[in-house]
N, C-alpha and C positions, 0 to 999 in steps of 0.2 A: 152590882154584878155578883158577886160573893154571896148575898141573900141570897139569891136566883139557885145560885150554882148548889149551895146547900141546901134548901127544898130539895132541890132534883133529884139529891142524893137521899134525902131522908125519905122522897118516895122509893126511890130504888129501893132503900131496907123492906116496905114494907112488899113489893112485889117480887123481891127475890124470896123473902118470906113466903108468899102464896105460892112460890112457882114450887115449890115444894111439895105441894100437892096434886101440882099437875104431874112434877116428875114420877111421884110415884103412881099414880092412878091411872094417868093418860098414856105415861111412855115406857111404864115400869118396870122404874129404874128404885133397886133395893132401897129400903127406909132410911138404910143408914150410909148409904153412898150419896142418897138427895141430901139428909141432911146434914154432913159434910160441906157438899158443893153448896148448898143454898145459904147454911148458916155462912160458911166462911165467906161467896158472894157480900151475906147481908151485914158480916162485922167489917168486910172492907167500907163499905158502903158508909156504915156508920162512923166510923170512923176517920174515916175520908170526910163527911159533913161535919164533924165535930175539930178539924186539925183545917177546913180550909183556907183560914185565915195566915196562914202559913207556907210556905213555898213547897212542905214537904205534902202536905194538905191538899194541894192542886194537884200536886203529884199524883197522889193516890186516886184521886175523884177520873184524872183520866185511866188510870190503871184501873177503875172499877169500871168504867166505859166496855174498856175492852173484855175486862172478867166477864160484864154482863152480856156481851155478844161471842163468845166465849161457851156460856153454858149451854148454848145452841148444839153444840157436839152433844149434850146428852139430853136434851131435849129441844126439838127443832123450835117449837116455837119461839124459843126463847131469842134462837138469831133474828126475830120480828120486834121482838120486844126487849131486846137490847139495843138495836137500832134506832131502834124510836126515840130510848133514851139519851141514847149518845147522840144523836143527832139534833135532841132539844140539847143538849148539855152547850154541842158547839157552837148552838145560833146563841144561847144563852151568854155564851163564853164572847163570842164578835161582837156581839151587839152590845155588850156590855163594855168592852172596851172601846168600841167607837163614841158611846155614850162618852165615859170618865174622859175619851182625846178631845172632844168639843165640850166638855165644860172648862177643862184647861184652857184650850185656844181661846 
């Protein structure tokens, strides 16, 4: 589960990265207010996949969930594709623990 969960999150880094250039081009919103919102998105993100081995780590991965549906107020898409990913994150997250509860049982 925790592999899963950390992909997920190291894609996020790399599309809150791109969405950077939607913010400015698409929705435009100033260079340095996207990349504010986008870098800080993509260090939560990163760092949240690098600590989730840790209780604080999970923490953050759901707090980037929401950050990334979140960036949506400044650019709409983003509550599309933030959804997306939180919503793999959750199945990610259940399934992975129904898994670890039936190899214990």
């Amino acid at each position: 589960m925790i592999r899963v969960l950390m992909m997920t999150l190291y894609f996020e880094v790399v599309v809150f990265g791109l969405s950077l250039a939607v913010m400015i081009m698409i929705d435009g919103v100033r260079p340095v207010t996207a990349g504010a919102l986008a870098g800080s998105a993509a260090m939560l993100a990163l760092v949240a996949g690098v600590t989730i081995r840790r209780p604080c780590g999970q923490l953050l991965g759901w707090l980037t969930q929401l950050v990334g549906i979140a960036l949506g107020i400044v650019s709409p898409v983003m509550y599309v594709v933030g959804a997306i990913f939180a919503g793999l994150y959750v199945a990610c997250f259940v399934l992975g623990r129904r898994i670890e509860a039936s190899r214990t049982a």
